[in-house]
Structures are given as structure tokens and as C-alpha cells.
One Martini backbone bead per residue (centre of mass of N, CA, C, O) as a GRO file, in nm:
protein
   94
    1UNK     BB    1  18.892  -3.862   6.484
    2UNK     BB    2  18.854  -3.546   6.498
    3UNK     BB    3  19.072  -3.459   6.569
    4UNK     BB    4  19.272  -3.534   6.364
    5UNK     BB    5  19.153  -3.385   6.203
    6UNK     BB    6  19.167  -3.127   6.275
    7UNK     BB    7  19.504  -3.130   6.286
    8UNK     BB    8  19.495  -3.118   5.991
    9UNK     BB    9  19.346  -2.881   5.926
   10UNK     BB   10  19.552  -2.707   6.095
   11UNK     BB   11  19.798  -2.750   5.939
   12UNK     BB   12  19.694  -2.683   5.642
   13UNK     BB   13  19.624  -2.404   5.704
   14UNK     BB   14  19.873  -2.316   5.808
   15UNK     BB   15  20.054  -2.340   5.542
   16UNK     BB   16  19.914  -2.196   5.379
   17UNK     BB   17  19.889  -1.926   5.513
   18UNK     BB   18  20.221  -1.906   5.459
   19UNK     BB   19  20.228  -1.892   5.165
   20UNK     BB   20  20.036  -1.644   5.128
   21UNK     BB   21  20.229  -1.448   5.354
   22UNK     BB   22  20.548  -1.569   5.427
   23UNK     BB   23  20.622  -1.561   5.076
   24UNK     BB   24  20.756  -1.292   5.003
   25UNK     BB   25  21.066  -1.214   5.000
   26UNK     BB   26  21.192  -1.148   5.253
   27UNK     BB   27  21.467  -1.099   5.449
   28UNK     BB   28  21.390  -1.293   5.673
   29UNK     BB   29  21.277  -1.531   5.543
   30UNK     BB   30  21.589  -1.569   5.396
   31UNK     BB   31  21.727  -1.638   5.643
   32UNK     BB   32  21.572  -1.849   5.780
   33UNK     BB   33  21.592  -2.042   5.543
   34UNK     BB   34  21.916  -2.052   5.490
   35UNK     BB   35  21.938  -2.149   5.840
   36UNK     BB   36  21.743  -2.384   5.915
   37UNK     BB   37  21.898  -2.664   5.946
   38UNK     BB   38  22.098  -2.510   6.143
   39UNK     BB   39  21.852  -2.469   6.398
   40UNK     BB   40  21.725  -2.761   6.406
   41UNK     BB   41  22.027  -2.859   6.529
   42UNK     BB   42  22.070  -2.646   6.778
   43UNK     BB   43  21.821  -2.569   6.941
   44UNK     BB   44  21.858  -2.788   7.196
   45UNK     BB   45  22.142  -2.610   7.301
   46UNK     BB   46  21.956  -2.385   7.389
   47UNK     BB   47  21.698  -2.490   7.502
   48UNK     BB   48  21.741  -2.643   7.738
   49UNK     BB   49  21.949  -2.467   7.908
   50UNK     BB   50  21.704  -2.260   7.942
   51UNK     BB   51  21.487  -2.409   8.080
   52UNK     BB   52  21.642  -2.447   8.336
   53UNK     BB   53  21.703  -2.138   8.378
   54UNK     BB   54  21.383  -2.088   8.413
   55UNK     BB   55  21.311  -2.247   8.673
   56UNK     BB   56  21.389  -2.015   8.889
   57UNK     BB   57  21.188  -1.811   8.733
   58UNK     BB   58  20.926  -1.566   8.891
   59UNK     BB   59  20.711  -1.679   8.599
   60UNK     BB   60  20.501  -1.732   8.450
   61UNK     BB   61  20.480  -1.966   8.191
   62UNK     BB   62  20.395  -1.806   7.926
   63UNK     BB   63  20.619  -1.629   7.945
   64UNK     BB   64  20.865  -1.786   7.944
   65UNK     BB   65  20.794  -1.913   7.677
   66UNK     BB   66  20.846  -1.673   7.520
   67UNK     BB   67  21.138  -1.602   7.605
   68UNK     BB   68  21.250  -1.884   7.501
   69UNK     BB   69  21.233  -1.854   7.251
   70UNK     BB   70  21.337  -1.605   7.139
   71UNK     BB   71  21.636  -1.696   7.266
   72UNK     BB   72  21.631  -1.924   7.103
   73UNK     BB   73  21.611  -1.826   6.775
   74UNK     BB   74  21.856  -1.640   6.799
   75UNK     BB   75  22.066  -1.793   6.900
   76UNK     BB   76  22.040  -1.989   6.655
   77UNK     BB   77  22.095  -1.842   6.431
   78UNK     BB   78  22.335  -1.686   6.527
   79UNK     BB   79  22.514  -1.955   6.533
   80UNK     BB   80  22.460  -2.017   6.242
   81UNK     BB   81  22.522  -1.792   6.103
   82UNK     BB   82  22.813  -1.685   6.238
   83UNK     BB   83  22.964  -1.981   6.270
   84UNK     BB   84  22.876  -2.249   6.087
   85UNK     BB   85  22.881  -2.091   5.800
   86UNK     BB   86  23.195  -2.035   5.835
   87UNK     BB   87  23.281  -2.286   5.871
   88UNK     BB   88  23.444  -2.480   5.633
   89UNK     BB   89  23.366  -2.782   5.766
   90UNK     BB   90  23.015  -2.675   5.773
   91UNK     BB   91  22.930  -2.526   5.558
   92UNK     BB   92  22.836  -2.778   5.336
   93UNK     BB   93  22.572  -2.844   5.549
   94UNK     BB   94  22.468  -2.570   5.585
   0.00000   0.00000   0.00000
């Protein structure tokens, strides 16, 4: 029970916390929030096959990890806003 409180006092926390210092209408909050929907669905197809390609290399886990967000973040992104935005058939979706 204690933890469940805990789990949700600390989403809430974070949320807090980002609406009050990470809303602030910069432009990277703005495009990532433009391309969000979009990272959502791409994120598995860049995420997956980079956590397999990282299993062979001899580092960390938590290195491999901060490794694998930054490239899993930007190559979703990178696909998001460059490919997926500009494409006719699924622009109005994304």
C-alpha cells in the first residue's frame, strides 16, 4: 500500500515539476511536443533493434542505457519530424 502512495505521489510529483519548469514554450519543448504522438508509435521500431545491437558491446548496463534513450529519442524524432510530417498519406495522423 505504502508503495502505490508512494509510485503515484511521485508521478505527480513529476508532473508538477515539468508543468512548472518544462513548460516554459521553448522550442525544443515545442517540437517535441509537435512530433510526441509520433515518437510514441516509431520509438519500438528504433528502441528494439538498437537494445539487441547493444547486447554485444562491453559496456555498463546503466552506460548502454543513457546510450540507447539518446539514440532510441533522436532517431525517433529524426523519423517523426523528417519522414513521417512531410509524407501526404500520414501527415494528417501524425
Amino acid at each position: 500500500m505504502l508503495f502505490a502512495a508512494f509510485s503515484v505521489a511521485g508521478v505527480l510529483g513529476g508532473v508538477a515539476a515539468l508543468a512548472r519548469w518544462a513548460d516554459s514554450g521553448h522550442r525544443v519543448w515545442r517540437v517535441l511536443a509537435r512530433n510526441a504522438y509520433g515518437v510514441y508509435y516509431v520509438h519500438p521500431l528504433v528502441l528494439y533493434p538498437g537494445a539487441l545491437l547493444m547486447l554485444g558491446v562491453p559496456l555498463p548496463g546503466p552506460v548502454k542505457e543513457v546510450l540507447l534513450f539518446v539514440v532510441a529519442v533522436a532517431l525517433s524524432l529524426a523519423l517523426t519530424a523528417g519522414v513521417l510530417r512531410r509524407l501526404p498519406v500520414v501527415r494528417a495522423a501524425f
